[in-house]
ZALO-394956 format. One line per field, with one value per residue (C-alpha): residue number from 1; x, y, z. Coordinates in pm, whole numbers. Layout:
! ZALO-394956
resi <- NUM;...
u <- X;...
v <- Y;...
w <- Z;...
***
This chain:
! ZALO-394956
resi <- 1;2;3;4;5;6;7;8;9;10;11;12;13;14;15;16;17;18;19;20;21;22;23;24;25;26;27;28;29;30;31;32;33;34;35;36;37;38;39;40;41;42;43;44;45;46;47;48;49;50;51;52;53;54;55;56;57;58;59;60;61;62;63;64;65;66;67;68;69;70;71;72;73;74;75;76;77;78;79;80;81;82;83;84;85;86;87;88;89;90;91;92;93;94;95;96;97;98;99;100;101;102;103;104;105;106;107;108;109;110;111;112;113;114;115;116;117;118;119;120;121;122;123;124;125;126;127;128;129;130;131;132;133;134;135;136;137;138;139;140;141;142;143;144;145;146;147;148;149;150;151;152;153;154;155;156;157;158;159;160;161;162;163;164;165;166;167;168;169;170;171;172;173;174;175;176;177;178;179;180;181;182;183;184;185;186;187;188;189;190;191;192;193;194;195;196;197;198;199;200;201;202;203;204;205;206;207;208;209;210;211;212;213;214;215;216;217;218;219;220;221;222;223;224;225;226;227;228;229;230;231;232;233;234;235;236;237;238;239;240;241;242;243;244;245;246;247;248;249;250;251;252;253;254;255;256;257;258;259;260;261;262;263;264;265;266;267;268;269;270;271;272;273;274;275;276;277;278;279;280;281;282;283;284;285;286;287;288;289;290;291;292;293;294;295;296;297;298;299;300;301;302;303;304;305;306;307;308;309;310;311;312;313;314;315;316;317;318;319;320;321;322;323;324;325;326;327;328;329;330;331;332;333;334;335;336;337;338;339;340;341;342;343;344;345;346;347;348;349;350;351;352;353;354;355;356;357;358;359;360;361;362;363;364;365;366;367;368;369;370;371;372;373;374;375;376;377;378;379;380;381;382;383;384;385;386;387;388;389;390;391;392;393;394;395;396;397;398;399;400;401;402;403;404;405;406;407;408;409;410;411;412;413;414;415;416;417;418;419;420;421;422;423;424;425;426;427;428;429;430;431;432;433;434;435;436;437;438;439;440;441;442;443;444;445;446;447;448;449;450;451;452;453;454;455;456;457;458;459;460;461;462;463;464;465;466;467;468;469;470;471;472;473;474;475;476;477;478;479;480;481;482;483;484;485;486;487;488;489;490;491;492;493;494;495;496;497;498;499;500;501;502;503;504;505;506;507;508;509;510;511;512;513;514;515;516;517;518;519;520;521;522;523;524;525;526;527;528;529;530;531;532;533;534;535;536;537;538;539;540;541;542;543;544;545;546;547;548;549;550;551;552;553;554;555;556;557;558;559;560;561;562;563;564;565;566;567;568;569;570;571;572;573;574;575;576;577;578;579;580;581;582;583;584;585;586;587;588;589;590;591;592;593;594;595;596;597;598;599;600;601;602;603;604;605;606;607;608;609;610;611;612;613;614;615;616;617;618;619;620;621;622;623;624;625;626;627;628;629;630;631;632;633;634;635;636;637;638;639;640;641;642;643;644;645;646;647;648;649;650;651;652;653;654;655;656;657;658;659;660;661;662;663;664;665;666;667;668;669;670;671;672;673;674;675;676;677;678;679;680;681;682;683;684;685;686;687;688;689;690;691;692;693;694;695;696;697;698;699;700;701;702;703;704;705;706;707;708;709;710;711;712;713;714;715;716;717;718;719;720;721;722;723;724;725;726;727;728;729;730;731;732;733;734;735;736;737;738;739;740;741;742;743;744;745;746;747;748;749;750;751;752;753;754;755
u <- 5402;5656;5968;6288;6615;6937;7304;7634;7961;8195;8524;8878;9238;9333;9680;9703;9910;10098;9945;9839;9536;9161;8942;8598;8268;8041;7661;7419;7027;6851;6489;6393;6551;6819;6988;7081;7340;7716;7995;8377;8654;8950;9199;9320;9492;9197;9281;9019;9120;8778;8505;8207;8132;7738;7437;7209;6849;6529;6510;6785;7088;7436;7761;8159;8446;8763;9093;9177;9474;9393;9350;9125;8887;8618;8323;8162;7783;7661;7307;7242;6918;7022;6694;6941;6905;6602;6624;6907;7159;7532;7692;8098;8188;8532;8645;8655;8404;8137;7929;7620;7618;7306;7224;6928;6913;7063;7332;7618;7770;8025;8133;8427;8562;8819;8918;9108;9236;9177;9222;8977;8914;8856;8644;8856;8727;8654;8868;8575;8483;8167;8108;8162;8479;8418;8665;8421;8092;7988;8002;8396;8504;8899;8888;8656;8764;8384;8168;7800;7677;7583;7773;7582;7656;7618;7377;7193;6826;6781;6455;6441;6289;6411;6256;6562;6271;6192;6312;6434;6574;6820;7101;7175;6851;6763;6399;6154;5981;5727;5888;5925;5824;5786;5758;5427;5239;5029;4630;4521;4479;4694;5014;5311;5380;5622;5490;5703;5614;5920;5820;5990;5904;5563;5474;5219;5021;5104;4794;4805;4518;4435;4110;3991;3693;3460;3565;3800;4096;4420;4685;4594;4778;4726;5015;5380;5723;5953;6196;6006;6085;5863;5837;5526;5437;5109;4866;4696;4438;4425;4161;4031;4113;4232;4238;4552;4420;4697;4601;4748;4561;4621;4486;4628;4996;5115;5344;5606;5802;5690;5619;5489;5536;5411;5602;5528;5858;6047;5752;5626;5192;5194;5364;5302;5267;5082;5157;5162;4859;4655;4461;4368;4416;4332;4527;4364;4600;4598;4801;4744;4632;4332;4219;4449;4533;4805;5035;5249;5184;4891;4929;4928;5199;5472;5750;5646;5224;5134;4791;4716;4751;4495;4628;4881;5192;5354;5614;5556;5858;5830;6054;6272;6094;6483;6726;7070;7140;7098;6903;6802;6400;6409;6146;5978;5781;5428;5457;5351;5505;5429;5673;5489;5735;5689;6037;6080;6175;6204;6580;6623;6962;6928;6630;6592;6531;6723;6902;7218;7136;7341;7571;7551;7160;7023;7196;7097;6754;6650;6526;6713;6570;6778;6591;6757;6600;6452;6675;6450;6557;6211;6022;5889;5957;5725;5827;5606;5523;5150;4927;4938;4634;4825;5109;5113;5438;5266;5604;5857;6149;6333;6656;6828;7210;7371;7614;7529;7594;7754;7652;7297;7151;6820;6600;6247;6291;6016;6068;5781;5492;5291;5390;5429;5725;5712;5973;5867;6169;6057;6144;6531;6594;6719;6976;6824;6999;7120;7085;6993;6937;6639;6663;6310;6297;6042;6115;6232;5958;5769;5773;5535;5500;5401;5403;5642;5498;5698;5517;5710;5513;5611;5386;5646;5354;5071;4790;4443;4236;3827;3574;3653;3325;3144;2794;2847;2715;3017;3261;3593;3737;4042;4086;4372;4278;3965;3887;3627;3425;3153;2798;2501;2110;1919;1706;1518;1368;998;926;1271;1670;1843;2179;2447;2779;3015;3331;3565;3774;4002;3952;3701;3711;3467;3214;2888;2512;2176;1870;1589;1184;854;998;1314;1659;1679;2074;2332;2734;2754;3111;3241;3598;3598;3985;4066;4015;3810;3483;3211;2888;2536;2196;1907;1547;1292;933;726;756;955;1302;1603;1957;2092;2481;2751;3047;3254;3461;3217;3421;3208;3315;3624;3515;3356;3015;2724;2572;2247;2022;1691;1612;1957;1856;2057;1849;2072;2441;2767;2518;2767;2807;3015;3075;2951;2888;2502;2340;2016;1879;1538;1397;1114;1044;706;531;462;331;713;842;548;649;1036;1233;1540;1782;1968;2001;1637;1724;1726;1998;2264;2535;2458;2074;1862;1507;1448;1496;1234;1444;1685;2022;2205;2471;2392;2693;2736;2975;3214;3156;2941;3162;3559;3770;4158;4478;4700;4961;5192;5469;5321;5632;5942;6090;6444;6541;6390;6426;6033;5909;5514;5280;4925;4688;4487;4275;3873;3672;3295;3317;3402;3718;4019;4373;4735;5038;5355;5680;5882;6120;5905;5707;5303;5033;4629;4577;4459;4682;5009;5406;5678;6044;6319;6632;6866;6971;6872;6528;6216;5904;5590;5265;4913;4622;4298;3964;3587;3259;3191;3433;3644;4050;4337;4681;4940;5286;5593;5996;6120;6555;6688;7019;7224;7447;7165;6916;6972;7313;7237;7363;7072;6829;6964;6913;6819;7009;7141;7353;7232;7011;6677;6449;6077;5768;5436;5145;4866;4504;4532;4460;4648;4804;5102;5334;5555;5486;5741;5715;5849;6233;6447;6686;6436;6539;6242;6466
v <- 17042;16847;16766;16639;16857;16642;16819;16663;16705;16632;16542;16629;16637;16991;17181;17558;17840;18102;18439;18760;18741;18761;18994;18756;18875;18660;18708;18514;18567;18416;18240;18134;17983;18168;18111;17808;17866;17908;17846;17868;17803;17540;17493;17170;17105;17142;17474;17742;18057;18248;18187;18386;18525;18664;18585;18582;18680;18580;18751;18948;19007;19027;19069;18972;19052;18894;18837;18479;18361;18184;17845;17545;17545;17399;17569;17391;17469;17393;17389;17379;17223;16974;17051;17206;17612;17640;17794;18025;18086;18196;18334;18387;18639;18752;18884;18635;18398;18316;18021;17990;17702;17595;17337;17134;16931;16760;16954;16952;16967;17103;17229;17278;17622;17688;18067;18172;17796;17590;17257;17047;17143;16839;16869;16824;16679;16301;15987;15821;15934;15787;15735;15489;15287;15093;15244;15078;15297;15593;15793;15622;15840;15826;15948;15736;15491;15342;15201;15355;15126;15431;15356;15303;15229;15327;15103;15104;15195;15513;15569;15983;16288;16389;16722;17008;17224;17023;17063;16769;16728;16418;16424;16079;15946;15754;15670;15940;15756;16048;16179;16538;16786;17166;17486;17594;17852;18030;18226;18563;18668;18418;18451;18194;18028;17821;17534;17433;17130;16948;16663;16528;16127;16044;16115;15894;16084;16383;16580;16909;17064;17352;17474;17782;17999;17798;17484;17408;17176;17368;17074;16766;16473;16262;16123;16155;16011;16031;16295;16385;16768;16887;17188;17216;17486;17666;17922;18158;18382;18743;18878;18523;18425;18003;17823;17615;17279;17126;16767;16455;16136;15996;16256;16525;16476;16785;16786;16609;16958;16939;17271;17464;17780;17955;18215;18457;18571;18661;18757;18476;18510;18233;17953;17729;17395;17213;17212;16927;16844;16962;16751;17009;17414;17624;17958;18176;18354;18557;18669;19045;19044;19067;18816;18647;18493;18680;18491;18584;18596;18680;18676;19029;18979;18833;19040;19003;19028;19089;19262;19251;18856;18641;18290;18237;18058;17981;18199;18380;18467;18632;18819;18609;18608;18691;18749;18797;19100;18895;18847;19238;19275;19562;19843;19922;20289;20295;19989;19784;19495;19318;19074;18858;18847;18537;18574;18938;18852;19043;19234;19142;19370;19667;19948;20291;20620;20514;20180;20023;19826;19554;19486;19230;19048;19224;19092;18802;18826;19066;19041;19205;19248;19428;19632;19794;20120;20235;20414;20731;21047;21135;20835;20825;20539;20425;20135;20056;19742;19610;19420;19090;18970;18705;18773;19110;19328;19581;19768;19760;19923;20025;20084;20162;20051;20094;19823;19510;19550;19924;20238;20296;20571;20595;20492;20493;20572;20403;20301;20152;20386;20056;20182;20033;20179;20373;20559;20794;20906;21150;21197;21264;21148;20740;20759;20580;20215;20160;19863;19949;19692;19758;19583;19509;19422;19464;19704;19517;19249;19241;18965;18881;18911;19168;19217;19424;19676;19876;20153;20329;20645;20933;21141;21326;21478;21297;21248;21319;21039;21106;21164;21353;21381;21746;21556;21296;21370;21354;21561;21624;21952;21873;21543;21438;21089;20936;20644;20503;20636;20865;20861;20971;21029;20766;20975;20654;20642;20745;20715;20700;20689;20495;20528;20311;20497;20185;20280;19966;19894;19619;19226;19420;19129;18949;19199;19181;19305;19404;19519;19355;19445;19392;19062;19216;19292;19655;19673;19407;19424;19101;19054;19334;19234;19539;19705;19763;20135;20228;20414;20237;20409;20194;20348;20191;20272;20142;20160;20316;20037;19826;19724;19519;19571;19212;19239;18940;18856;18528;18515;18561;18813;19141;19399;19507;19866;19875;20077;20158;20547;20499;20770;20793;21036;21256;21222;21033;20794;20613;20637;20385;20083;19761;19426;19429;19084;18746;18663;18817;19145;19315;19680;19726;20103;20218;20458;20647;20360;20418;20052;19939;19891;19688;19407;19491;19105;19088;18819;18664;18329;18264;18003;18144;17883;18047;18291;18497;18470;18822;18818;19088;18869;18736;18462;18199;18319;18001;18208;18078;17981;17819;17727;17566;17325;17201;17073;16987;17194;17118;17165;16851;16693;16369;16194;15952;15813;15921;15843;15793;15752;16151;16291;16368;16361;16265;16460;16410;16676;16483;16834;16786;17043;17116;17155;17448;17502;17716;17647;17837;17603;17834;17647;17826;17960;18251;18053;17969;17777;17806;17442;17163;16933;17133;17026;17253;17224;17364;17491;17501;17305;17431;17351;17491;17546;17428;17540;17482;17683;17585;17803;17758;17964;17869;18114;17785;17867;17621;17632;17299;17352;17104;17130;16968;16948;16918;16782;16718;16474;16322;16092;16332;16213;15831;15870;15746;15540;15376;15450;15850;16038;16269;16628;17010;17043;17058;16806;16817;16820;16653;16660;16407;16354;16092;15686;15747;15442;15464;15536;15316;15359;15531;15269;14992;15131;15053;15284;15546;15885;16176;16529
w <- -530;-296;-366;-218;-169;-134;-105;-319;-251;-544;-465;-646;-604;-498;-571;-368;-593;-310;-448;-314;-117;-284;-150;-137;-41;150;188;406;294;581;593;978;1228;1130;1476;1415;1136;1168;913;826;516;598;403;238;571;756;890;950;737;808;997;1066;1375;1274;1479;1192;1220;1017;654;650;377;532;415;513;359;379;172;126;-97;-430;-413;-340;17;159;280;608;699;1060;1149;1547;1556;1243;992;726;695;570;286;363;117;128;-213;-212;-488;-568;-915;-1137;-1027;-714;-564;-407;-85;64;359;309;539;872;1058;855;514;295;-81;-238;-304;-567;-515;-936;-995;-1275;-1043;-950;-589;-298;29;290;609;579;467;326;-16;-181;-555;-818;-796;-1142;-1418;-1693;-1540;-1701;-1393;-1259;-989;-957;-597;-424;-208;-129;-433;-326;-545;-797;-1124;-1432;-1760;-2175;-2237;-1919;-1963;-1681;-1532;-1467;-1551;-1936;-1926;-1912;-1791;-1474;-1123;-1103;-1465;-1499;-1761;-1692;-1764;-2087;-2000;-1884;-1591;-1550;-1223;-1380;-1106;-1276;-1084;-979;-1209;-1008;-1225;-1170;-834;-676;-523;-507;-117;1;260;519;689;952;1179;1405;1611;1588;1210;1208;1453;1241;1053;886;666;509;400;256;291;120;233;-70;62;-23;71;341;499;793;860;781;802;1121;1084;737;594;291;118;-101;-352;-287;-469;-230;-306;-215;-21;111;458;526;827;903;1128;1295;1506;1669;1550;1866;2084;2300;2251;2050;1712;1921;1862;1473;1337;1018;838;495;313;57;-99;182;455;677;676;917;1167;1443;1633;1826;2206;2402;2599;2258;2049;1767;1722;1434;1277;1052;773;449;211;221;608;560;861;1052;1362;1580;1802;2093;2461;2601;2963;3086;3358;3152;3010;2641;2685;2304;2350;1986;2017;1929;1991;2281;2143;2469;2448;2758;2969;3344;3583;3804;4173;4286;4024;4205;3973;3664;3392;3399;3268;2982;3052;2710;2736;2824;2938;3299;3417;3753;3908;4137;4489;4688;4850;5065;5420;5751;5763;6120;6167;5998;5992;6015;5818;5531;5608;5448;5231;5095;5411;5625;5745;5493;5140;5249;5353;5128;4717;4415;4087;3805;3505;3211;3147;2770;2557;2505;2697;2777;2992;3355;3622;3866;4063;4349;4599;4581;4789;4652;4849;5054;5266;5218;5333;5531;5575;5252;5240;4800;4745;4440;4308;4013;4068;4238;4605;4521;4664;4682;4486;4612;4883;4994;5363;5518;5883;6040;5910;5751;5401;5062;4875;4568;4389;4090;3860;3638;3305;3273;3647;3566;3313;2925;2841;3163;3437;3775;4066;4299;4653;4805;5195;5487;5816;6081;6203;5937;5677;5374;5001;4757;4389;4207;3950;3708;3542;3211;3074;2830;3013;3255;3455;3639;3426;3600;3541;3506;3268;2983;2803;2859;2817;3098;3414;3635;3381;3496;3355;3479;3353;3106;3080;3023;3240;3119;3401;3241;3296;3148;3237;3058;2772;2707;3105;3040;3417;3651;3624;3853;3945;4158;4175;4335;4537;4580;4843;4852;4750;4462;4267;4467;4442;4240;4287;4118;4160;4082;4102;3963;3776;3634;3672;3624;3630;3695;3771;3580;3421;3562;3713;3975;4029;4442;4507;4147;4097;3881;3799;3640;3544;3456;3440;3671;3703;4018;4268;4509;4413;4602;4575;4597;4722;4672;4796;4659;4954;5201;5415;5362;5068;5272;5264;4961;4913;4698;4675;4527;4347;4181;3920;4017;4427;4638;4844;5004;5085;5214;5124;5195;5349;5652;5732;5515;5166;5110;5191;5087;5078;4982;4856;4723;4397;4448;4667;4983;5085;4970;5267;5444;5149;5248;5223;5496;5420;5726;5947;6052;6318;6674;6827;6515;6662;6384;6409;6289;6456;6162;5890;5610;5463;5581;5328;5489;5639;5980;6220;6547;6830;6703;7031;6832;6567;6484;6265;6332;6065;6073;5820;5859;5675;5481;5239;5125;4752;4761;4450;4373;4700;4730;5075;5107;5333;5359;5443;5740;5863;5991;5840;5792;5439;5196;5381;5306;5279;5327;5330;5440;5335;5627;5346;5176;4952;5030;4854;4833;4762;4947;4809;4708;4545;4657;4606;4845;4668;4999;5305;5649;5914;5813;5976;5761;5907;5756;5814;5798;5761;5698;5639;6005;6134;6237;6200;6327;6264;6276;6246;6244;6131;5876;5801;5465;5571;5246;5437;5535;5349;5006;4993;5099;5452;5615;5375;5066;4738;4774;4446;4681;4593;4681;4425;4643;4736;4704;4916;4783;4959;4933;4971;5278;5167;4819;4682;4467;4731;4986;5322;5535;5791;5560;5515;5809;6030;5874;6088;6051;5987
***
């Protein structure tokens, strides 16, 4: 049922008795959102006697005490995001009386509170007051000073709801208009909820349904109000699952910030929206839990990844790339969190065994990140720099504060060995609930990017990971952990067991094989996402005949040291089985037939005028290459345009390549980009060097470089074109596809100056 909540004030003269203080409880039962509520008591001077100083939190029951001396008040409710409090409830109890204040709606209101007086108590805080100003009404209000146009009279027929039972009973009325709205009485098996609908602009576009598991429509509209709030009753089943459909009529434009939630006494069984850039989503809820959608974040290198999410929500949040000592990420045990680095620099003056950090070059050049540790006693730390896969720091340097810029409490020591840092505090070593800054910086030369993992495990010794099952073939006694990597003979082989044990090396991702023979695939790697450095094992049976292992790479730049050991029926037959160079290789082996190798295929370029051309090979795998005489492959950008008013300088990628080409834009300030056509911002003046590199599957590389100035005295700050917003704030490079329209040509503004 749906009905309509609207808050009074009433109004009085107010007289204030000097007494000793009253000792007056106040509690605050939240709903959600509770976030948004504040409040306080004036006086009928307007002066604040109490206010509370609470950050309340969803579903809770808190109380405040204070002593307050008799007399008449007025209580004033704030609401911070202006939808009332939403169904949150604050209750003032002293001895001899108490009140119960609620907020609707909107982002403000107030009630009067007489504290032990028999006066008629008046909201202060307004010079307006509304009401009937006609002494002959029924309902004359002495103290108003603006007729609302509300007065009615003795004789006036009322239209209203007669029913003292009702909600939304009306004393007044003298003609029952059939408006009477009752509260819901729920059958057997069903459980009262509370439906929360709030939209915000675009109601029209607005539609909500819910459905249960038999199709039955539980409550539908397509369309609502601007700014419309209802609150319908509901009766849920237990035990059967419904599926909340939230959509925008007009297509993929979100709830405009609209949301939803339904409540079951004081637990919330489900809430959401619809993001913009969505046309329709779906949650799943129950009453008991029984099915249900889970939201939360579920991208595995943000702070709060939810892996028992079902539905991302949006609410992801990531480590800062630099935070200045700020903004400190809390470690939560048996945890990982990876902080992806695009900003370590070279420390060009300092270096050594264990250099100062923090002085000088180097706190400015260098990265800090700040973590707050767990409060358990008993946790491990490992904080170590990873490839990233780009710009890799092939020499980084930790060191450890625990004061910004203080003395430095640890340090990694490398100097120039081509290491990545790691520091490993066991359990007990990094003191619990505290915030430590780590510094991250390459040896001296070296410059690049890495990623940042954090590793928090109760386990204060190093587990061994292996297989843990005694019936797999490759057991590990010694194992702690199982890693998924156990393997077993096939029972079911009624002729022969083939096995492919796969070592990884680095770039693993873009690894993937199978072997095929006599018409089938006898065992694939399909939709396996291989980890760098990790030990995979497949079996399979296979027939007596000729089979081919079929090895990919997506890159086309060999497995990187990656290899296959292959055995048959527990013999190895083969061993360090890999592709050096390219995107395809092919090993052929036979099982008990001797003619296999007289029908052996060898993939490779076929054409004799190809660099790479094999005279062994059986089939053309199009990998062929050439001079590259005998084609163009060169990097190159210009200044196409520059938008004044939003300080966006144009660039349009102009390179010559044969196709399937490869891009890495390097910003000059730390920052790169894989995409052909990329948008960067720059946060600070100074020159930088933009270079572009360009490469293709025809070994063909070329590198253009060119400076660009960000002077913010310059054309940021109108000095040389007209019109540009100007200020520090940064200014932007877009990069085009060359020919787009939409943009003014450079050419056409005069006493243009390129920086």
């Amino acid at each position: 049922m749906k009905y309509f909540i609207l808050f009074f004030s009433f109004l009085f003269s107010a007289n204030i008795y000097a007494q000793d203080c009253t000792i007056v409880d106040f509690t605050m039962e939240t709903g959600v959102w509770a976030d948004e509520i504040s409040w306080n008591v004036t006086d009928e001077f307007g002066n604040v006697v109490y206010e509370s100083s609470i950050d309340y939190v969803n579903y809770t029951i808190t109380t405040e005490t204070t002593c307050i001396a008799d007399g008449c008040y007025t209580i004033n409710m704030f609401d911070t995001f202006g939808d009332g409090w939403n169904g949150a409830i604050l209750t003032a109890n002293w001895d001899n009386g108490g009140i119960d204040f609620e907020l609707p709606q909107g982002e403000w209101g107030q009630g009067a509170l007489p504290i032990n007086t028999n006066d008629s108590c008046v909201v202060v805080g307004g010079n307006e007051i509304y009401g009937c100003t006609d002494p002959g009404a029924s309902n004359y209000n002495p103290f108003a000073t603006i007729d609302d146009g509300s007065c009615y009279y003795f004789n006036d027929s009322i239209p209203g709801c007669t029913d003292p039972a009702a909600l939304n009973y009306n004393p007044w009325a003298t003609i029952d208009d059939g408006s009477c709205e009752y509260a819901i009485e729920c059958d057997e098996g069903q459980v009262p909820a509370d439906l929360y609908v709030c939209v915000f602009s675009g109601g029209q576009d607005i539609g909500f349904e819910i459905v249960d598991e038999f199709g039955n429509v539980v409550y539908s509209q397509m369309g609502y109000d601007d700014f419309e709030i209802d609150f319908i009753d509901l009766c849920l089943e237990e035990g059967v699952c419904y599926t909340a459909t939230l959509s925008n009529l007009a297509g993929p434009f979100g709830w405009y910030n609209g949301y939803y939630w339904i409540n079951t006494g004081n637990i919330q069984i489900s809430t959401g929206t619809l993001a913009d850039g969505q046309e329709t989503m779906s949650f799943d809820f129950s009453v008991d839990g029984t099915c249900g959608d889970i939201l939360g974040c579920m991208d595995t290198g943000a702070i709060n990844y939810n892996p028992a999410a079902t539905i991302d929500d949006g609410s992801c949040y990531y480590p800062a790339e630099n935070d200045l000592c700020e903004d400190a990420v809390s470690l939560v045990p048996n945890s990982v969190i990876v902080v992806d680095n695009t900003g370590a620099y070279q420390n060009e003056d300092i270096w050594g065994e264990c250099w100062s950090f923090g002085s000088g070059e180097g706190e400015q050049t260098s990265v800090w990140y700040s973590f707050t540790t767990p409060d358990e006693e008993d946790f491990r730390i490992i904080i170590e720099a990873l490839g990233d896969g780009t710009w890799t720091l092939t020499d980084t340097q930790f060191g450890l504060f625990e004061e910004c810029g203080g003395e430095m409490i640890a340090c990694d020591g490398n100097s120039g060995e081509g290491l990545l840092s790691k520091f490993d505090f066991e359990c007990g070593m990094l003191e619990p609930n505290t915030e430590y800054l780590l510094i991250v910086d390459g040896y001296y030369g070296d410059a690049g990017t890495c990623l940042l993992s954090y590793t928090v495990t109760s386990e204060c010794e190093d587990p061994v990971y292996g297989c843990t099952d005694p019936e797999a073939l490759n057991y590990n006694p010694n194992a702690s952990v199982d890693d998924g990597s156990c393997y077993y003979s096939p029972d079911s082989c009624l002729s022969n067991s083939v096995l492919v044990s796969f070592v990884a090396g680095s770039w693993a991702y873009e690894v993937s094989f199978e072997i095929v023979g006599n018409g089938a695939v006898v065992l694939s790697s399909d939709g396996i996402n291989f980890e760098n450095g990790g030990q995979y094992f497949f079996t399979g049976c296979a027939e007596d005949g000729c089979y081919t292992l079929n090895m990919y790479d997506s890159f086309g730049d060999g497995w990187n040291g990656g290899e296959i050991y292959l055995s048959v029926n527990n013999e190895f037959i083969a061993e360090g089985i890999t592709i050096d160079s390219g995107d395809f290789g092919s090993y052929t082996f036979g099982i008990n037939d001797p003619d296999c190798e007289n029908g052996t295929e060898i993939y490779g370029c076929t054409d004799p005028d190809a660099w790479n051309y094999n005279p062994l090979a059986t089939i053309d795998d199009g990998s062929c290459y050439y001079d590259t005489t005998n084609y163009d492959c060169m990097a190159m950008f210009e200044l196409v345009s520059i938008d004044q008013e939003n300080d966006i300088v144009y660039l349009a990628n102009t390179s010559i390549t044969t196709g399937n080409a490869e891009f890495i834009w390097d910003f000059g300030d730390g920052n790169f980009s894989y995409e052909e056509w990329p948008t960067h911002q720059y946060a600070e003046a100074g020159t930088y060097i933009v270079c572009l590199t360009v490469y293709d599957a025809l070994n063909c590389i070329s590198t253009y470089c060119d400076s660009v100035t960000y002077d913010p005295d310059g054309f940021t700050d109108g000095g040389v074109l007209d019109g540009f917003s100007g200020g520090n704030t940064g200014w932007w490079i877009n990069v085009i596809e060359p020919g787009a329209t939409g943009v003014e040509d450079y050419t056409e503004f005069e006493e243009f100056t390129v920086f």
